[in-house]
C-alpha positions in Angstrom: 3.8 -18.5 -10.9 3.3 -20.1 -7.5 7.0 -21.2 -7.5 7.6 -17.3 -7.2 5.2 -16.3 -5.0 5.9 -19.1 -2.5 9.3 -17.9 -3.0 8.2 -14.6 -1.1 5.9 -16.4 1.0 8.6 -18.4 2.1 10.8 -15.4 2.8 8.3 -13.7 5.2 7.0 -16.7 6.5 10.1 -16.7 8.8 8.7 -12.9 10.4 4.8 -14.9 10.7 6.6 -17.9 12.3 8.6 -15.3 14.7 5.4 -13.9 15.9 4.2 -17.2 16.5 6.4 -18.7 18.2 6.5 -15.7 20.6 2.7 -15.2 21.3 1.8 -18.6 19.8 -1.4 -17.4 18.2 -1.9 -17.4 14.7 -4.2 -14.7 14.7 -2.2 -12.7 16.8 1.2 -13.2 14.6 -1.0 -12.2 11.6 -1.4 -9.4 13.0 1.5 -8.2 14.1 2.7 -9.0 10.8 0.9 -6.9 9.2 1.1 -4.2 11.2 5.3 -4.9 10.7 5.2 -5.0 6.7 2.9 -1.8 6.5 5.9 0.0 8.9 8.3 -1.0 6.7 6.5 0.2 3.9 5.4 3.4 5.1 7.8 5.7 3.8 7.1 4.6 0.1 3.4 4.9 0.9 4.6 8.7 1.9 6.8 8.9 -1.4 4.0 8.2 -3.6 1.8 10.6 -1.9 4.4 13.3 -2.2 4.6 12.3 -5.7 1.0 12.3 -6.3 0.5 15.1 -4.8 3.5 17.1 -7.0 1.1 15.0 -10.2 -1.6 16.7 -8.9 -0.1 20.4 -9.1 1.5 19.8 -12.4 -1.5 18.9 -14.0 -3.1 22.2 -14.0 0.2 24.1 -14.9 0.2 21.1 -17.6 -3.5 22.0 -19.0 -2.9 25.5 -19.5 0.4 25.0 -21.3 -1.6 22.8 -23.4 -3.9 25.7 -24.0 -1.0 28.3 -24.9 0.6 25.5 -27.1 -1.8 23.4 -29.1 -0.8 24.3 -32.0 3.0 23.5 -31.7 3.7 20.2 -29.7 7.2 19.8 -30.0 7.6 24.0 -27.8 4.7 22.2 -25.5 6.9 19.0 -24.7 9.9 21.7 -24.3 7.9 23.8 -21.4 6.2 20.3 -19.9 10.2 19.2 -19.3 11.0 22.6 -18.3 7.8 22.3 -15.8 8.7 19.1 -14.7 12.4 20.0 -14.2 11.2 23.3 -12.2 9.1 21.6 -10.0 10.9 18.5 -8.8 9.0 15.5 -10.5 9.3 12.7 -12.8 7.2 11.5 -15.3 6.3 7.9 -13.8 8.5 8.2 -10.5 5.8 6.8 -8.4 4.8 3.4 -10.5 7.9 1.4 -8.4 6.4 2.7 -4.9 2.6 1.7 -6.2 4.0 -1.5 -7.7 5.9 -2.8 -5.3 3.6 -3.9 -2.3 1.7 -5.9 -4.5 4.4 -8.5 -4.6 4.9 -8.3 -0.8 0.9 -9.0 -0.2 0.8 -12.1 -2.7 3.8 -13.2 -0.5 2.1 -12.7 3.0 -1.0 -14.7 1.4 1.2 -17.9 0.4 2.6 -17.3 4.0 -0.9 -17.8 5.5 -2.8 -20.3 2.9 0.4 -22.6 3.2 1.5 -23.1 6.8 3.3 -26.1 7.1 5.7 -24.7 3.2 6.0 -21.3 4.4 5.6 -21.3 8.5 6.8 -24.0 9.8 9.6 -24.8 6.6 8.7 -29.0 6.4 10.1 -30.5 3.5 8.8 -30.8 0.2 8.5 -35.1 0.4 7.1 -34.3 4.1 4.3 -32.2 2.7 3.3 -34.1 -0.8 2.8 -37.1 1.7 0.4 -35.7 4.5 -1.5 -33.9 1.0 -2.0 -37.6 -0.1 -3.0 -38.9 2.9 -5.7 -36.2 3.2 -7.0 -36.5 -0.1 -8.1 -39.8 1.2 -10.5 -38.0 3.2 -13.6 -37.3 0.8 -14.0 -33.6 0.6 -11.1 -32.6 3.1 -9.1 -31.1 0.3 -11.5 -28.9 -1.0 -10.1 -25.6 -2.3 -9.0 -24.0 -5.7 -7.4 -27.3 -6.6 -6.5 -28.5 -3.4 -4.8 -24.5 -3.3 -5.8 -25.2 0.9 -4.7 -28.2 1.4 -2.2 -27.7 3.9 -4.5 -25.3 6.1 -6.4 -28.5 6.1 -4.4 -31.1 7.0 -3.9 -28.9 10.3 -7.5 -28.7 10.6 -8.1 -32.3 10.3 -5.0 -33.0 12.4 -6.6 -35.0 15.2 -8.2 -37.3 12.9 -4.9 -37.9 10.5 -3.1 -37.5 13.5 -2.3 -41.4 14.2 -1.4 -41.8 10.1 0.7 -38.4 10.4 3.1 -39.3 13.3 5.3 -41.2 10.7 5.2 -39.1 8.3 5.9 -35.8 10.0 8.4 -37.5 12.3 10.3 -34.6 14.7 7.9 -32.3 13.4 5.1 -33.9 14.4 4.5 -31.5 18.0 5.7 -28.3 15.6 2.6 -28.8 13.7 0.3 -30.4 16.8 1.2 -26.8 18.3 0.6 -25.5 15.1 -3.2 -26.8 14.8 -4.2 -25.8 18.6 -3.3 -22.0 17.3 -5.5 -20.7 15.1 -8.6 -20.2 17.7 -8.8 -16.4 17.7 -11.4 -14.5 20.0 -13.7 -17.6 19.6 -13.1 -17.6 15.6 -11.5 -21.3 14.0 -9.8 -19.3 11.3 -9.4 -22.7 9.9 -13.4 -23.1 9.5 -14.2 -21.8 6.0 -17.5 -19.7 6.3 -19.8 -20.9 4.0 -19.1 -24.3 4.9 -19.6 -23.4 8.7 -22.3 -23.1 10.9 -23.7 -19.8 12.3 -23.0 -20.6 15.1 -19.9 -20.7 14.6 -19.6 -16.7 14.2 -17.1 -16.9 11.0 -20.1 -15.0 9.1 -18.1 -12.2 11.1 -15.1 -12.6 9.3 -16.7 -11.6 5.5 -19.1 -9.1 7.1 -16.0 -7.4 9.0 -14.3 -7.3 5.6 -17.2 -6.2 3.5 -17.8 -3.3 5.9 -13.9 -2.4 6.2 -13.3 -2.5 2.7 -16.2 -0.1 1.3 -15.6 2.4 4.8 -11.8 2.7 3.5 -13.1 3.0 0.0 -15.3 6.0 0.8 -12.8 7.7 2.8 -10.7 7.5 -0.1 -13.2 8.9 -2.4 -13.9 12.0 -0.1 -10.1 12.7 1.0 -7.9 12.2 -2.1 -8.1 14.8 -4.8 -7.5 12.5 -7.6 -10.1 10.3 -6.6 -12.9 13.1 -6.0 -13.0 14.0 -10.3 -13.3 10.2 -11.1 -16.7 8.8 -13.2 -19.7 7.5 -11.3 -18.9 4.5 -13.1 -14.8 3.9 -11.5 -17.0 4.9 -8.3 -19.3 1.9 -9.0 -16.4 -0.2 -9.6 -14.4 0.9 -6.5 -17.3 0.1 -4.0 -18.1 -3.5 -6.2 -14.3 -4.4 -5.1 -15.2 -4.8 -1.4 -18.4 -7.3 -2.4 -15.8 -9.3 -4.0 -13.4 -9.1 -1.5 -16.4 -10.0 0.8 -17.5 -12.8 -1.3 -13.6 -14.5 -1.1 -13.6 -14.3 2.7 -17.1 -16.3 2.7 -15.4 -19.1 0.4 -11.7 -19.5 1.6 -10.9 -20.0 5.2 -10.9 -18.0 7.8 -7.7 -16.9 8.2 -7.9 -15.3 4.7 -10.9 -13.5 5.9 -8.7 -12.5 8.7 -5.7 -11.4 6.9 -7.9 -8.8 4.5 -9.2 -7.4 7.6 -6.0 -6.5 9.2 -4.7 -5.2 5.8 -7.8 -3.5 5.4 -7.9 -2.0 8.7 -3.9 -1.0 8.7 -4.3 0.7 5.3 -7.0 2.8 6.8 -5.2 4.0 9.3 -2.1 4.5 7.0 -4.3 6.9 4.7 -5.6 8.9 7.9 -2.4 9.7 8.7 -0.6 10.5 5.6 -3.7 12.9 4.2 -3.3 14.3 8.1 0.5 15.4 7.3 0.8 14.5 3.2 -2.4 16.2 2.0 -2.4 18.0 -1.3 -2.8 21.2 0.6 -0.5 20.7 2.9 2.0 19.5 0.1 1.5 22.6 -1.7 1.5 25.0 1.6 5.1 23.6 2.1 6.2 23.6 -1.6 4.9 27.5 -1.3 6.9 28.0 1.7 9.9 26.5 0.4 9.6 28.9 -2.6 9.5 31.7 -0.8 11.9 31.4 1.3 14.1 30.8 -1.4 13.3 34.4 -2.4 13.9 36.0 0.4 17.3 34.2 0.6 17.7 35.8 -3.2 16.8 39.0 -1.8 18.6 39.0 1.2 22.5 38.2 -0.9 22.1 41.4 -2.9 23.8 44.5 -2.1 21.6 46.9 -0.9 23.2 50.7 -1.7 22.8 52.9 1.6 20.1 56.2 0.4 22.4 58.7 0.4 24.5 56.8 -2.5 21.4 56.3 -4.6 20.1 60.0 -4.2 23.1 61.1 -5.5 23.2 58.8 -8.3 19.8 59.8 -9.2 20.5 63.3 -9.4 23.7 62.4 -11.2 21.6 60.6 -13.9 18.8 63.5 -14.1 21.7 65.8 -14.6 23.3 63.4 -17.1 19.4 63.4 -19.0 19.1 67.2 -18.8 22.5 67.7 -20.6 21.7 65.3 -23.4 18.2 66.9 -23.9 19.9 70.3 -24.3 22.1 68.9 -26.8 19.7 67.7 -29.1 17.8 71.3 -28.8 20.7 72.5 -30.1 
């Protein structure tokens, strides 16, 4: 699985490295990053608000169908289609857009956790041997299995620095830049918190993202309609994902920390604005509008029979009733 993933994170590590090279921070191209990506996937984020929000009005059409029907479910699939069908949806058509950022994040994060793969593009031989060289330093590769070890080796730079200059070779003052970047606002978003001084200030980084993470998980809770019927317990679970979140920015380095933040903060402002202009209401105040003036569309293409004309063809018709009353007197 990492093959694939550092397949994406390959990919978009040419946009990180773009940033970089312009601004040459690393905190500063992961933002801008991130800001880039959730641009790009904005309008998806809107299609599966749309659709959730068509979902949403369905579903009490759907319960009272269920109501009239329970008895026959073959005539209650029939008038589900027919609903469906009617108002514009499909069963399942917003899965792809909620499916596919999740790809796209794992991507960015093998993007940021290995620099010198995904960044800066070194070869595979180049990499394996500055990884072997710094697991001769006791403790320098610490990670999930060594899963930081190239964030490392730029963090231990000046001390392998004499041992890398043969092995890097031209690329040895790509990734000497490269380790000088990733100061941001004070922060070593190399430095892994829990490992770090207080001093230090990375406690920031975990606190920022605990704090982020259960502020955009309350909003959700209060603004989207689906969200608002759910258990106490999915509510328990929702605001436990943001401790968890919290407790991976304390143990990985900074720049993780970092990352969650930004997509945190971004995704934030994303929902603002799309419940500002995608609501349910204002979904359904549109859809209502739409509908009606389709009627008066309907209304307006028929021929409309001046007063005179249908006066005369309703005292035609009276006559036509009086004669065949008299007839059956008769």
């Amino acid at each position: 699985m990492d093959g694939i993933f550092n397949f994406f994170g390959s990919i978009l590590g040419y946009i990180l490295w773009f940033f970089y090279y312009i601004f040459g921070n690393y905190g500063v191209a992961i933002i801008l990053f991130t800001i880039l990506f959730k641009l790009i996937l904005f309008p998806l984020s809107v299609k599966q608000q749309k659709s959730m929000s068509v979902t949403s009005r369905i579903a009490e059409k759907q319960k009272e169908l269920r109501k009239k029907y329970a008895n026959d479910k073959a005539k209650y699939q029939e008038e589900v289609q027919k609903l469906y069908s009617k108002e514009g949806a499909k069963p399942g058509g917003g899965c792809l857009t909620t499916l596919l950022p999740f790809p796209i994040m794992i991507g960015l994060y093998y993007t940021i956790i290995n620099p010198l793969q995904n960044a800066l593009h070194l070869s595979s031989e180049v990499i394996t041997n500055a990884t072997n060289l710094l697991n001769q330093i006791p403790g320098a590769s610490m990670g999930l299995g060594g899963q930081f070890s190239q964030m490392n080796i730029i963090r231990h730079f000046d001390e392998l620095s004499p041992y890398l200059k043969d092995i890097l070779g031209a690329d040895y003052d790509r990734v000497e830049h490269l380790s000088r970047s990733f100061n941001f606002l004070g922060l070593d978003l190399l430095g892994t918190p829990s490992a770090s001084s207080w001093s230090s200030m990375l406690f920031l980084i975990p606190l920022i993202c605990l704090l982020a993470s259960i502020g955009s998980q309350v909003f959700m809770m209060l603004t989207n309609e689906a969200m608002k019927g759910q258990q106490g317990c999915m509510k328990f679970v929702m605001l436990a994902l943001p401790l968890f979140t919290a407790w991976l920015a304390w143990t990985m380095p900074g720049a993780i920390g970092f990352y969650w933040i930004c997509n945190t903060v971004t995704t934030f402002v994303q929902t603002v604005i799309i419940n500002y202009f995608f609501s349910s209401g204002h979904m359904a105040a549109k859809a209502e509008a739409r509908h009606i003036a389709k009627m008066e569309l309907a209304e307006a293409s028929v021929v409309q029979i001046p007063e005179e004309q249908r006066k005369k063809l309703f005292e035609k018709n009276e006559q036509g009733q009086k004669h065949k009353s008299n007839k059956k007197k008769k």
